[in-house]
C-alpha positions as CSV (number, residue, x, y, z in Angstrom):
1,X,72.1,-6.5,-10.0
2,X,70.6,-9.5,-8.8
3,X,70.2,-8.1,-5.6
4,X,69.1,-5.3,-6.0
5,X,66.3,-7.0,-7.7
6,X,65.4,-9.2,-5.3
7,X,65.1,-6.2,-2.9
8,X,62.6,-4.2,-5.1
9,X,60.7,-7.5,-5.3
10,X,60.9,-7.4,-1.6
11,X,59.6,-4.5,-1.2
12,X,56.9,-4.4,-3.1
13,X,55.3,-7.7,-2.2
14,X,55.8,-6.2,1.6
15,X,54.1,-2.8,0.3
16,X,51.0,-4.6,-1.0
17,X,51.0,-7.1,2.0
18,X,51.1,-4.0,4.2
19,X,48.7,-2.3,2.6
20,X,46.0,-5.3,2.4
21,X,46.6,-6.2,6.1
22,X,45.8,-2.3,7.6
23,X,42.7,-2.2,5.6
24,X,39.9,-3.5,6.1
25,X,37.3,-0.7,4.0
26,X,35.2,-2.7,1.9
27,X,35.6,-0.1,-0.4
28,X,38.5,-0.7,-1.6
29,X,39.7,-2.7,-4.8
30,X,42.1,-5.7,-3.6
31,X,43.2,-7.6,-6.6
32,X,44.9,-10.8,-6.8
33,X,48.3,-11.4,-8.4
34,X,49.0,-15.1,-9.9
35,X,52.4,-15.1,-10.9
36,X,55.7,-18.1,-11.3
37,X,57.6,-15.5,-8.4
38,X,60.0,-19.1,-8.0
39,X,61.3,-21.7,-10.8
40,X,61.6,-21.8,-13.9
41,X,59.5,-18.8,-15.4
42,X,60.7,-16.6,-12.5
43,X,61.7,-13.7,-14.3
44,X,58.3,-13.8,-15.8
45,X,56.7,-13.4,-12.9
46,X,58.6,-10.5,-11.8
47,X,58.3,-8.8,-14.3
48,X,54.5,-9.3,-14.5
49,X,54.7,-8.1,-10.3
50,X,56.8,-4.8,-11.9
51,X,54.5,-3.7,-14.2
52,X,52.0,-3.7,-11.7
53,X,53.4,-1.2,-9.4
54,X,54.1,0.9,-13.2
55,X,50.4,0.6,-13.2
56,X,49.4,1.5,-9.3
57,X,51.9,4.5,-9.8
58,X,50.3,5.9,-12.5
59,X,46.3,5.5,-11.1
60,X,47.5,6.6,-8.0
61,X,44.6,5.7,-6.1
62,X,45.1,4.5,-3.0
63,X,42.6,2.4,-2.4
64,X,43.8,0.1,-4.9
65,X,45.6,-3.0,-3.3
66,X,47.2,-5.7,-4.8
67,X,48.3,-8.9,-3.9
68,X,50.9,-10.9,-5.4
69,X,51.3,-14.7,-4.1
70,X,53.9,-17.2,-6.3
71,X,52.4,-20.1,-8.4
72,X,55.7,-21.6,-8.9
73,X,56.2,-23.4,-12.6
74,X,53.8,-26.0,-13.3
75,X,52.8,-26.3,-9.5
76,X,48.9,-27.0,-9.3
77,X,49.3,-27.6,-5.4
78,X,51.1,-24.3,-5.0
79,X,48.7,-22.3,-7.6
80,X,45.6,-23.4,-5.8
81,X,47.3,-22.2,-2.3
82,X,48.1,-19.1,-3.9
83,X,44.4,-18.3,-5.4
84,X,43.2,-19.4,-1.3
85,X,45.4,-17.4,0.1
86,X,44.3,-14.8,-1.9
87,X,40.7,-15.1,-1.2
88,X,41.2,-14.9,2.3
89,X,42.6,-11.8,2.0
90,X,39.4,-10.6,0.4
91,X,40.0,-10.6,-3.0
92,X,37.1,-11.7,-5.9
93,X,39.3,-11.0,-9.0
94,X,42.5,-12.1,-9.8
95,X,45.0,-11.4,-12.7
96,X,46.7,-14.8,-14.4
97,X,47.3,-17.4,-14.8
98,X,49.3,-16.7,-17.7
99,X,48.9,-20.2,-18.6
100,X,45.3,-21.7,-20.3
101,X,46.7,-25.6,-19.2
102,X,45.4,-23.8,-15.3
103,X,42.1,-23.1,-16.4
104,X,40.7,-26.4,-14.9
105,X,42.0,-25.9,-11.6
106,X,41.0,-22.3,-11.7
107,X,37.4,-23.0,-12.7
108,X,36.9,-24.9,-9.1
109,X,36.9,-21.6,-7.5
110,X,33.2,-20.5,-8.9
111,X,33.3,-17.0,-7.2
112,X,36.6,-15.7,-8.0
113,X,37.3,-13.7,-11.5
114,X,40.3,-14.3,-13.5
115,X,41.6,-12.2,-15.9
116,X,44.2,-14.4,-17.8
117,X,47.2,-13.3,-19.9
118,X,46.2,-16.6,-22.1
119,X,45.6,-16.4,-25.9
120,X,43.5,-19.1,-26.4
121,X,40.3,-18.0,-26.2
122,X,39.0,-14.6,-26.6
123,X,35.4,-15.8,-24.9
124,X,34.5,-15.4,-21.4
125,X,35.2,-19.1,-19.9
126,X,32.7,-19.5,-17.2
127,X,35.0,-17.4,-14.4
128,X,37.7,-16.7,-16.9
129,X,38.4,-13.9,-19.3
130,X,41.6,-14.2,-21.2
131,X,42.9,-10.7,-22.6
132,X,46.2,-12.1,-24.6
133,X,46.3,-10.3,-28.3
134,X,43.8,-13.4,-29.6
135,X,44.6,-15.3,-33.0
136,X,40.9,-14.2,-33.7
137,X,41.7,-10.4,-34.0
138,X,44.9,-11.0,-35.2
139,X,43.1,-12.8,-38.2
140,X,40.3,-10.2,-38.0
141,X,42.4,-7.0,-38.9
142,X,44.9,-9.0,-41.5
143,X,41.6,-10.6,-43.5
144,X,40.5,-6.8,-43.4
145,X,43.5,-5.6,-44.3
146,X,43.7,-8.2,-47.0
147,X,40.3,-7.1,-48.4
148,X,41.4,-3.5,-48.7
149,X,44.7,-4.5,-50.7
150,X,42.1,-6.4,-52.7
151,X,43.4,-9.8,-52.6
152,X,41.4,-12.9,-52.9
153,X,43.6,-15.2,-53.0
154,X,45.0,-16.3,-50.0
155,X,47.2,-19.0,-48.9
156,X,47.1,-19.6,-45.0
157,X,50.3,-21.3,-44.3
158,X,50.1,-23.8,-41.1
159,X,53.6,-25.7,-39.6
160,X,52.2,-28.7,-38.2
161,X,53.0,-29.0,-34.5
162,X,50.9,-29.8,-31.2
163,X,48.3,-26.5,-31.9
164,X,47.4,-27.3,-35.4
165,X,44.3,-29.0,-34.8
166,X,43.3,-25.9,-32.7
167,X,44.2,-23.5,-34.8
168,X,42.7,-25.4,-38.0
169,X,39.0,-25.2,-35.8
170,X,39.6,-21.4,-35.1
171,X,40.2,-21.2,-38.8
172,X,36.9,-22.7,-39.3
173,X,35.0,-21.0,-36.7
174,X,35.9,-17.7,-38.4
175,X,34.1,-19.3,-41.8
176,X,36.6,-17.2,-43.9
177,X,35.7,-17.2,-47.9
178,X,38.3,-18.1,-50.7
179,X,41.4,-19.8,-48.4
180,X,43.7,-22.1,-48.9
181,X,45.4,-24.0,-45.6
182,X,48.5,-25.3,-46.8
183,X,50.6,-27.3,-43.9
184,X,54.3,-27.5,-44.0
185,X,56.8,-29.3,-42.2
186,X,58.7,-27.4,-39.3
187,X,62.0,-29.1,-40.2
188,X,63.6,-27.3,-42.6
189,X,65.1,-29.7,-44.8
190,X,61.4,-30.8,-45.6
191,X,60.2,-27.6,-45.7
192,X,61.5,-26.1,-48.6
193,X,60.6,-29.2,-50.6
194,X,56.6,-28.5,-49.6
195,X,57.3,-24.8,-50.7
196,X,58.3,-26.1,-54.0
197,X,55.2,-28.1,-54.3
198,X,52.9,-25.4,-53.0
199,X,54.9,-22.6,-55.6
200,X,54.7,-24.8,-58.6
201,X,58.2,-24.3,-58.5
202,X,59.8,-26.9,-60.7
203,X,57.2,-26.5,-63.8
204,X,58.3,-22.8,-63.4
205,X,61.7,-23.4,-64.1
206,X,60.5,-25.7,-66.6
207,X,58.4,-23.2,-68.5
208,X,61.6,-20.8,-67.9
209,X,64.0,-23.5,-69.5
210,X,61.6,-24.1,-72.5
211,X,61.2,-20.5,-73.2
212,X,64.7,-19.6,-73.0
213,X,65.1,-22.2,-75.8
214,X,63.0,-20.5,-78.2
215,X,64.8,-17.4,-78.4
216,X,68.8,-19.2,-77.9
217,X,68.9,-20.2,-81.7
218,X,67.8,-16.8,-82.9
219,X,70.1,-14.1,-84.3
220,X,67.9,-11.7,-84.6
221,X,67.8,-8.5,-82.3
222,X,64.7,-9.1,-80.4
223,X,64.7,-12.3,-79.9
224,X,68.5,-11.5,-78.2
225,X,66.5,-9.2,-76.2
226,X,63.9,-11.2,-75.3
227,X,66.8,-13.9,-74.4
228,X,68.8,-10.9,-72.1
229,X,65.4,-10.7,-70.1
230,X,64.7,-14.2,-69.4
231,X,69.0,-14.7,-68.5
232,X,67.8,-12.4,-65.5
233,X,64.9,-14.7,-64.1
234,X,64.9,-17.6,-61.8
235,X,61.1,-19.3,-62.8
236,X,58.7,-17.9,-65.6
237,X,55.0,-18.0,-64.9
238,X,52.6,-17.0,-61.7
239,X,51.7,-18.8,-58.3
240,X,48.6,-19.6,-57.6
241,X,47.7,-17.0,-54.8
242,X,48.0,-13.6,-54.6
243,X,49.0,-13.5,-50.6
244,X,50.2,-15.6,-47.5
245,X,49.4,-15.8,-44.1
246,X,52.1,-17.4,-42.0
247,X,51.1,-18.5,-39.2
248,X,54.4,-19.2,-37.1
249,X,57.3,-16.8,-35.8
250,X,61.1,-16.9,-35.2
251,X,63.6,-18.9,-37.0
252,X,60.5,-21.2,-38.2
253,X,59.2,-17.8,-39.7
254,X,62.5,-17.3,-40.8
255,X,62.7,-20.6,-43.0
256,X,59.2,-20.3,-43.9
257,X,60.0,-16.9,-45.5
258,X,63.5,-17.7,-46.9
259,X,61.8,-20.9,-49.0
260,X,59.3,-18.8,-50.4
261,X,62.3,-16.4,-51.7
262,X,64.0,-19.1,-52.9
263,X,61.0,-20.8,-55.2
264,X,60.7,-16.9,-56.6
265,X,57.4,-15.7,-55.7
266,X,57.4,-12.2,-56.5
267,X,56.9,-9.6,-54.0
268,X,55.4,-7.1,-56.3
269,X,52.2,-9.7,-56.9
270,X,51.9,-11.7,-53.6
271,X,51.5,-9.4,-50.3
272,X,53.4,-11.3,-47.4
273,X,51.8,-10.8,-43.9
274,X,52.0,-13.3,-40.5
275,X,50.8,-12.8,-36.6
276,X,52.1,-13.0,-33.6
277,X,54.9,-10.9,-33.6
278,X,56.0,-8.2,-30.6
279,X,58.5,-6.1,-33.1
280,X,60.9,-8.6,-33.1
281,X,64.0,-6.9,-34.5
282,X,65.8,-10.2,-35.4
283,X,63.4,-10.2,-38.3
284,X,65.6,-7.1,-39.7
285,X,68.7,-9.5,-40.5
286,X,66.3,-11.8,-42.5
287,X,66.6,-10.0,-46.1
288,X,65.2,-12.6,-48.2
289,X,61.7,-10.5,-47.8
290,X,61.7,-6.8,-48.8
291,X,58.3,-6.3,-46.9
292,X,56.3,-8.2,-44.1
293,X,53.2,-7.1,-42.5
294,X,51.5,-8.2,-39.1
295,X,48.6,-6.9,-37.1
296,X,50.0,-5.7,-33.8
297,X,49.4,-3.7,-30.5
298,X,50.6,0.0,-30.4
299,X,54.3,0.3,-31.5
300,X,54.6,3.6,-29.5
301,X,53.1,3.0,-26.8
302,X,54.7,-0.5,-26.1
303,X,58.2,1.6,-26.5
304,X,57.0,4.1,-24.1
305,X,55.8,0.9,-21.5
306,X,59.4,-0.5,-22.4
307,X,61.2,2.9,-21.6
308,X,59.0,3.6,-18.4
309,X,60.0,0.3,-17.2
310,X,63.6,0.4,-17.6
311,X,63.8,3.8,-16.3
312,X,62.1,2.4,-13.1
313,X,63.7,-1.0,-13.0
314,X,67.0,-0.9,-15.0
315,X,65.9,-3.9,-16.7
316,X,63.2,-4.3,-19.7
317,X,60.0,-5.7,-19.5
318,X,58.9,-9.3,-20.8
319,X,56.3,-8.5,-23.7
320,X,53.5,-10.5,-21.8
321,X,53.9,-7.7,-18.8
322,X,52.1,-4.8,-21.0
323,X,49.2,-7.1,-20.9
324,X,49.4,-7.2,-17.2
325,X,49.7,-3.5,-17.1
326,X,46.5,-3.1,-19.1
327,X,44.7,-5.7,-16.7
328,X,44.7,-3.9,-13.7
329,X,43.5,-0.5,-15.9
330,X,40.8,-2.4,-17.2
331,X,39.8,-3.7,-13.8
332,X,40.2,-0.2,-12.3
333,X,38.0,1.3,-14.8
334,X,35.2,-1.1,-14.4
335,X,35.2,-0.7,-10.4
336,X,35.1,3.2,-11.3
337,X,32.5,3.1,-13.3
338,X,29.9,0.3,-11.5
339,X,31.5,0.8,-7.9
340,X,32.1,-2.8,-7.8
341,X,32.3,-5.6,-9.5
342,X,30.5,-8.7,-9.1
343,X,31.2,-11.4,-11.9
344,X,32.4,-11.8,-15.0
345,X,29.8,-10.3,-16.9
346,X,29.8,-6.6,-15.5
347,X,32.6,-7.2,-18.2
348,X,29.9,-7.0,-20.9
349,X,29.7,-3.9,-22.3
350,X,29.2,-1.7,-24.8
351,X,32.0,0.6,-26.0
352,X,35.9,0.4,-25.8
353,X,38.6,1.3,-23.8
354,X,42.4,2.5,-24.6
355,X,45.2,0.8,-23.3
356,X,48.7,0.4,-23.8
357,X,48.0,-2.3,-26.5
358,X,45.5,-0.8,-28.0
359,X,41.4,-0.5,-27.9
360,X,39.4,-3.2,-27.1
361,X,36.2,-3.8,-26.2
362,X,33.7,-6.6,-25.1
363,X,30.9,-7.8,-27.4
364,X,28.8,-11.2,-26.5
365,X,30.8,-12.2,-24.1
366,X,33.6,-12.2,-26.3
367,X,36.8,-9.8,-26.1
368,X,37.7,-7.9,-29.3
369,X,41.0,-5.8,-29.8
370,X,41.5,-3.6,-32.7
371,X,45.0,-4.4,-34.1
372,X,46.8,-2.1,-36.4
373,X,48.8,-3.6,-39.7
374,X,52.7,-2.4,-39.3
375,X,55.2,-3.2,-42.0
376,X,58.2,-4.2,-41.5
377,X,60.9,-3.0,-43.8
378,X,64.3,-1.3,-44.1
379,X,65.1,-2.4,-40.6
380,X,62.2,-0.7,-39.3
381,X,58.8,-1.0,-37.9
382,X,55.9,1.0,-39.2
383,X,52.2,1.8,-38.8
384,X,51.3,0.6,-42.4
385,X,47.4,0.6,-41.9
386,X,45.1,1.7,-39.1
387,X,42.3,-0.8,-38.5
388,X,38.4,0.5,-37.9
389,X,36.7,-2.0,-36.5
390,X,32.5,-2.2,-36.7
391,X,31.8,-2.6,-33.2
């Protein structure tokens, strides 16, 4: 198998290298390729190179050339030969780096457009424009969402790692109304201690213990009754919010959610939602929840990308790749419509496009990308809520 991949990876960086070196139109669209082809992330950047050629088979336009030269892993010497040799092949825009820790080498080269995969920052960046699915529109469509479930009442729940500083600024840049940030511990051992204190949990089972007492020295029939009912609970009495954002994913997610099962917050009351998830199915086994919701790209048409791709390449796709994919449409579409494209800010416009993660669309310099609300539930992922944005 290995191989065989290694000769379709052959192949096409020949077909692209082919291609660039018997042209030399000025009218046609030659776009870089930064991608870790060698190291550690490897398979990344093949699979960022495959969904590429998905891309160019599907414009079918021949006049659009790419070309793909390795960054290595954490190789500023090899990324800035890679972004050179590019340019010399004629090339003024450029998809990656994946990573934002590049940005400073790749702001040196002040006539060269980079569209990143990177998260960070949904802003233009002098010569940058990152089109990763943003924390900013992730928190855009679940506060929206939110507002429409009418709760006011919200708990954003922080692990306290290297980004929380970041993340605590974004928070504050977004000038949200009526949130709470409550940081927790990523070790688990600690964590479901700061649950406890965040839940109220011990004065619950307090209030529990105390009522259950009222009723135990009681013959008559309803107070038995009353008794049978609180023999069935875990705490008595409400949390202080009425919904969580949890701002973490995997088995940190996991624990995260499992503590908040275990201090008894009720499900029916307290809407449970989180970001950055890519239909992870491992979250099915984790039953504690009965319901989580997360703003996400297109569920169907990320299973269609996944399918397309494995039909093509017998493997599947890394989730960054369908970002990649939607790069070179959005770079297509912009040369189609303006006949080229000159900086960063013929990416300033009005309206929005369709892609394979969704629409999104550019408004002061700053990308947007409307993110529906799926639920996750009975080992299943579905479209819960469609989000309108006002732009």
């Amino acid at each position: 198998m290995k191989k065989k991949l290694l000769l379709i990876i052959s192949y096409i960086i020949i077909f692209f290298n082919s291609n660039v070196s018997s042209e030399e139109n000025n009218n046609f669209l030659k776009i870089g390729l930064l991608a870790p082809l060698s190291g550690e992330y490897r398979e990344l950047g093949e699979s960022l190179l495959y969904s590429l050629q998905l891309a160019l088979n599907e414009i079918n336009d021949k006049k659009v050339l790419v070309i793909p030269r390795d960054t290595g892993s954490n190789n500023p010497e090899k990324l800035i030969q890679a972004i050179n040799e590019i340019k010399s092949e004629g090339a003024n825009i450029v998809i990656g780096p994946i990573d934002n820790e590049d940005f400073e080498n790749v702001n040196k080269f002040t006539d060269t457009i980079f569209i990143s995969l990177s998260n960070i920052n949904p802003k233009f960046e002098k010569n940058i424009l990152s089109i990763g699915i943003s924390f900013e529109s992730q928190m855009t469509a679940l506060i929206t969402f939110l507002k429409k479930k009418n709760k006011n009442k919200t708990v954003i729940l922080l692990p306290k790692n290297k980004y929380t500083s970041l993340i605590e600024n974004k928070l504050k840049n977004l000038q949200l109304n009526n949130y709470k940030i409550f940081k927790y511990s990523p070790d688990p051992k600690i964590l479901t201690g700061e649950i406890e204190i965040l839940t109220n949990y011990n004065q619950r089972k307090k209030n529990l213990e105390l009522r259950k007492k009222t009723f135990a020295d009681k013959d008559d029939e309803q107070s038995q009754i009353e008794l049978s009912k609180l023999e069935k609970k875990y705490t008595l009495g409400e949390v202080s919010f009425d919904s969580v954002i949890i701002i973490d994913f995997g088995n940190s997610l996991k624990s995260v959610l499992t503590s908040l099962a275990f201090t008894d917050v009720n499900e029916d009351k307290v809407l449970f939602t989180t970001l950055n998830q890519w239909f992870d199915e491992s979250i099915f086994y984790e039953k504690t929840i009965k319901s989580l919701y997360y703003p996400s790209v297109d569920y169907k048409e990320f299973q269609k990308f996944r399918k397309d791709y494995y039909k093509t390449f017998n493997i599947y796709p890394t989730e960054i790749s369908i970002l990649a994919y939607d790069a070179i449409g959005l770079i297509y579409y912009l040369w189609k419509k303006n006949g080229n494209i000159k900086s960063i800010n013929d990416f300033s416009f009005k309206g929005k496009i369709r892609g394979k993660i969704g629409t999104f669309s550019f408004d002061k310099v700053k990308i947007i990308q409307d993110l529906d609300i799926y639920r996750v539930k009975e080992n299943s992922f579905t479209k819960f809520w469609i989000f309108f944005s006002t732009f």
